[in-house]
KOLPA-970857 format. One record per atom (N, C-alpha, C): x, y, z; atom name; residue number from 1. Coordinates in nm, 3 decimals, padded with zeros to 5 digits. Atoms other than C-alpha are relative to their C-alpha. Example, Ala and Ser with C-alpha at 12.3 -4.5 7.8 and 13.67 -1.06 7.14 Angstrom:
<rs>
R        xx        yy        zz   name   resi
R    00.089   -00.119    00.000      N      1
R    01.230   -00.450    00.780     CA      1
R    00.090    00.120    00.000      C      1
R   -00.082   -00.119   -00.006      N      2
R    01.367   -00.106    00.714     CA      2
R   -00.077    00.109    00.073      C      2
</rs>
This chain:
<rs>
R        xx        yy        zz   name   resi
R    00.136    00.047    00.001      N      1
R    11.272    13.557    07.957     CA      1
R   -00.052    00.011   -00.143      C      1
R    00.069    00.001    00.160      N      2
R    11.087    13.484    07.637     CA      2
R   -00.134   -00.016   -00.007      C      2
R    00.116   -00.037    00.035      N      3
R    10.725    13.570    07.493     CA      3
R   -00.045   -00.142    00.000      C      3
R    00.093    00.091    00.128      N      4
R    10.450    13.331    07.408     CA      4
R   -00.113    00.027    00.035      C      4
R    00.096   -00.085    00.003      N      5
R    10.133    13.340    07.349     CA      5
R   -00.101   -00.130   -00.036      C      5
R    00.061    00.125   -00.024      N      6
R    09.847    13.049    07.451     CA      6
R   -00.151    00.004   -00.010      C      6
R    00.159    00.014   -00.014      N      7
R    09.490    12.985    07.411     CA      7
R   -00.042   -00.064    00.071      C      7
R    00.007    00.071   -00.136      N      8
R    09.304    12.925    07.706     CA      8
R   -00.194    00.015   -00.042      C      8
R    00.146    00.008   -00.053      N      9
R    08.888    12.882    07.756     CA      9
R   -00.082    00.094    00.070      C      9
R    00.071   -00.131   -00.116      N     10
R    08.659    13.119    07.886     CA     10
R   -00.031   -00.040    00.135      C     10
R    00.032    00.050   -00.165      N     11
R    08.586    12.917    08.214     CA     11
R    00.125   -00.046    00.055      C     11
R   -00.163    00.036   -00.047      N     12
R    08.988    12.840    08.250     CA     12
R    00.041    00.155   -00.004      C     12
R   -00.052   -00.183   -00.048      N     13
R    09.068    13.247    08.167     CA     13
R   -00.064    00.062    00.104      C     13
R    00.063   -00.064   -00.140      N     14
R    08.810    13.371    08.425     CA     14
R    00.064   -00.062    00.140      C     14
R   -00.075    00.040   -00.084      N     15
R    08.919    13.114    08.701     CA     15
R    00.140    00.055   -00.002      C     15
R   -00.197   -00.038   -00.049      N     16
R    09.310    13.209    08.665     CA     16
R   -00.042    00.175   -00.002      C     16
R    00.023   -00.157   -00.060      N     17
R    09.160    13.612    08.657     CA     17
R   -00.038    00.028    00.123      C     17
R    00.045    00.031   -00.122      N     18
R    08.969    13.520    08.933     CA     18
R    00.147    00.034    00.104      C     18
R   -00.110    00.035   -00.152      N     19
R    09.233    13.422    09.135     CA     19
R    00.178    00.062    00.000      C     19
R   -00.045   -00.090    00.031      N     20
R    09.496    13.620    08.983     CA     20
R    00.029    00.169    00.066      C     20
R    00.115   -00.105   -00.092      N     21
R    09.253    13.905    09.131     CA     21
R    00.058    00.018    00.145      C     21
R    00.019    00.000   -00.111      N     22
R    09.234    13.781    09.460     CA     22
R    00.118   -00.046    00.013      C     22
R   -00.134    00.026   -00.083      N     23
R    09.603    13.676    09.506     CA     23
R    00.083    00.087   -00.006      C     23
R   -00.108   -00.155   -00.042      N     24
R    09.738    14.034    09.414     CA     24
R    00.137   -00.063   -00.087      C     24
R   -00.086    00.063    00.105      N     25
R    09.957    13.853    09.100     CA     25
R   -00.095    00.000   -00.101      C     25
R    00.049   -00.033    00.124      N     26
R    09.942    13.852    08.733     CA     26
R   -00.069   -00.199   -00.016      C     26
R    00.068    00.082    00.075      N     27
R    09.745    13.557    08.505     CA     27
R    00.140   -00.083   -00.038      C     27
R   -00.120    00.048    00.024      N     28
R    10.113    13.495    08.372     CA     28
R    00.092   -00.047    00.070      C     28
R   -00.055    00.077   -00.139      N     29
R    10.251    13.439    08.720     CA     29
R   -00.098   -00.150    00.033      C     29
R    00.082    00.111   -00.013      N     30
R    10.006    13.201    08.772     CA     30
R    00.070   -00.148   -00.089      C     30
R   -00.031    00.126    00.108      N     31
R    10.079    13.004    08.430     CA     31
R    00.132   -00.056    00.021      C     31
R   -00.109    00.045   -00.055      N     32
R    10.484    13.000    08.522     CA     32
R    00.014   -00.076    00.108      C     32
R   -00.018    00.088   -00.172      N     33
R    10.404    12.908    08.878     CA     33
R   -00.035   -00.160   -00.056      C     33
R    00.080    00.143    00.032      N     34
R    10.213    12.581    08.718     CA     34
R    00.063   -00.060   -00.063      C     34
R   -00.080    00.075    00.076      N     35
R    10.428    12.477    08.452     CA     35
R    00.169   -00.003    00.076      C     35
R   -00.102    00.027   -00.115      N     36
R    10.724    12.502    08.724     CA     36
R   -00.052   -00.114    00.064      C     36
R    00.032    00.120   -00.069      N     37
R    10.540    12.290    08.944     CA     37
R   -00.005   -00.126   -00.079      C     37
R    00.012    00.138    00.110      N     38
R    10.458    12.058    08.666     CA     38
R    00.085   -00.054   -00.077      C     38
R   -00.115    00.100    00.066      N     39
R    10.758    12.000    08.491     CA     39
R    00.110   -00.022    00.063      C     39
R   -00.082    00.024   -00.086      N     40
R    10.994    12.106    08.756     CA     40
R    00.015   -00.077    00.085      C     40
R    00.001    00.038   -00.122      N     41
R    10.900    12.037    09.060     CA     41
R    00.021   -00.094    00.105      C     41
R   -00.015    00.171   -00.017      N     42
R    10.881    11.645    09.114     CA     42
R    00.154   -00.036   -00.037      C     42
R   -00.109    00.037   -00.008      N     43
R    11.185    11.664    08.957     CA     43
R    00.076    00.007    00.083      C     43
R   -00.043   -00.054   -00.104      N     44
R    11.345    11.856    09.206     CA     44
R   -00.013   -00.086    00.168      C     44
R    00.024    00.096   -00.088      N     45
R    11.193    11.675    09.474     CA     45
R    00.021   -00.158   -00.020      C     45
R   -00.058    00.164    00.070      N     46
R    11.296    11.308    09.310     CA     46
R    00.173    00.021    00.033      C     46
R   -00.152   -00.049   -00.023      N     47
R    11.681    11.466    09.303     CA     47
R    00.037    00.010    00.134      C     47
R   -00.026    00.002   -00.165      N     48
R    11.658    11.543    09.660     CA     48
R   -00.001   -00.086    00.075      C     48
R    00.004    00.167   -00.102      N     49
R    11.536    11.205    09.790     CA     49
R    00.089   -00.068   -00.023      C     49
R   -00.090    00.092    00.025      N     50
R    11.744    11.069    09.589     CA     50
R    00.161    00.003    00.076      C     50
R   -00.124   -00.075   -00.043      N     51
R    12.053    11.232    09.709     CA     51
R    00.041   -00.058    00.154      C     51
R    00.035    00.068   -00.153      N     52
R    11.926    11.151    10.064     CA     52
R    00.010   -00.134    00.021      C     52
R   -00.006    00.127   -00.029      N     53
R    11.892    10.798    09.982     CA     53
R    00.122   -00.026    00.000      C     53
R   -00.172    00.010    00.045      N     54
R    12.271    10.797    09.836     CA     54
R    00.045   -00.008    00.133      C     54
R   -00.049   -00.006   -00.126      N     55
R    12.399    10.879    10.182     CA     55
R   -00.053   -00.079    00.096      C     55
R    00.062    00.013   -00.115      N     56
R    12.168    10.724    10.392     CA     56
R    00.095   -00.148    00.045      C     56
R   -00.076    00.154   -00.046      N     57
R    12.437    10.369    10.376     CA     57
R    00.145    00.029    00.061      C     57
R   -00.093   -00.029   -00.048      N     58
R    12.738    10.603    10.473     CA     58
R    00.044   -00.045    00.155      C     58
R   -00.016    00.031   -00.144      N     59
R    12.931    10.451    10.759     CA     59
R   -00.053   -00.136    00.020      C     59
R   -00.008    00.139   -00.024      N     60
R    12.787    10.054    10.681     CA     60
R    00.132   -00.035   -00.069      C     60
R   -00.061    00.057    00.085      N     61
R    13.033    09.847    10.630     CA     61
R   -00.083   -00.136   -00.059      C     61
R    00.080    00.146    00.098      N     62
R    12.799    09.509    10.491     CA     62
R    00.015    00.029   -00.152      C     62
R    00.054    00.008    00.140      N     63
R    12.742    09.461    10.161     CA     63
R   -00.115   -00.061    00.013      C     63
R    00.157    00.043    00.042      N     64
R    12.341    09.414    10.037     CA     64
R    00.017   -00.064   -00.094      C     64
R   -00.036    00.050    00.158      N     65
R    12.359    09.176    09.777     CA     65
R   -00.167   -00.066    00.015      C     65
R    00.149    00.008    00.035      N     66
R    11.978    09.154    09.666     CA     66
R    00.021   -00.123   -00.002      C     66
R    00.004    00.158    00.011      N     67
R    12.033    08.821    09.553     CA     67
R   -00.010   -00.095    00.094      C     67
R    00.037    00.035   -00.105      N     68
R    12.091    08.690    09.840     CA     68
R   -00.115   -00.004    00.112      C     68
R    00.170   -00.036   -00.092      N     69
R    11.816    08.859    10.028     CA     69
R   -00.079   -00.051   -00.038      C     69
R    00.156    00.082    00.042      N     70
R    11.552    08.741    09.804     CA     70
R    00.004   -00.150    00.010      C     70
R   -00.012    00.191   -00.073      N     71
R    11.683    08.361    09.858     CA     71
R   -00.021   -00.059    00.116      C     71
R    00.008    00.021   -00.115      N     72
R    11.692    08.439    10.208     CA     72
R   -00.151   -00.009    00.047      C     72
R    00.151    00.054   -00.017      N     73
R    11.336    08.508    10.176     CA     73
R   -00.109   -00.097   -00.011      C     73
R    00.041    00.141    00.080      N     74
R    11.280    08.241    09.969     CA     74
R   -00.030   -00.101    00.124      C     74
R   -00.031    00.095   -00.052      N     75
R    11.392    08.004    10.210     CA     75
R   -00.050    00.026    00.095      C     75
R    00.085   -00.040   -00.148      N     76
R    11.099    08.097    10.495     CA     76
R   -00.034   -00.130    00.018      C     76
R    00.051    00.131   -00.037      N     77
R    10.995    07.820    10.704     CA     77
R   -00.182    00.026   -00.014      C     77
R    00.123    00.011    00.010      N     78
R    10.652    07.928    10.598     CA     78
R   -00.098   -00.097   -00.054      C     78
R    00.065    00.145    00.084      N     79
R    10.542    07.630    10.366     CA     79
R    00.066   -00.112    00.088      C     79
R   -00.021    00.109   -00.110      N     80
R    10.700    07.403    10.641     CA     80
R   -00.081    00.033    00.098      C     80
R    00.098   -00.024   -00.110      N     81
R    10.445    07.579    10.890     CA     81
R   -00.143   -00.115   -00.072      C     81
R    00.097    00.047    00.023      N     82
R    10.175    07.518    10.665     CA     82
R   -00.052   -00.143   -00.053      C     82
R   -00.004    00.153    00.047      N     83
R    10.243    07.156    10.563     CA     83
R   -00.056   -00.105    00.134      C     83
R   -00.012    00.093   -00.067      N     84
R    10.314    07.057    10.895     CA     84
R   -00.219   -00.008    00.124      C     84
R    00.161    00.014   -00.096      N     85
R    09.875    07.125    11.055     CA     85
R   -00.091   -00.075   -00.069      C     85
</rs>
């Protein structure tokens, strides 16, 4: 673990003493917990979905070929609906 040493606001140091206080943890737990959440965290949770998504095609055999799909969309009989009233 390594030192540092941050300048914070008198209405940002009271709030994190505050609550510091009342959660029975230090000011410095606090600041780790936050900059975890904030630089970690999303990551962590992005890695995981992702991971989840990876697997989630195990066991198709198709192939998705985007290209196709979006032509397929292309090709809606929707502008033949609306031509034909």
């Amino acid at each position: 673990m390594r030192r540092t040493q941050l300048y914070l606001d008198d209405h940002l140091w009271d709030a994190l003493h505050a609550r510091a206080r009342s959660g029975k943890t230090t000011v410095s737990e606090l600041v780790r917990e936050a900059v975890r959440e904030r630089y970690f965290g999303r990551r962590d949770e992005q890695m995981k979905a992702m991971r989840e998504f990876v697997g989630s095609r195990k066991g198709r055999t198709e192939t998705l070929d985007a290209v196709e799909y979006v032509r397929s969309l292309r090709k809606s009989s929707r502008l033949d609906r609306l031509h034909s009233k």
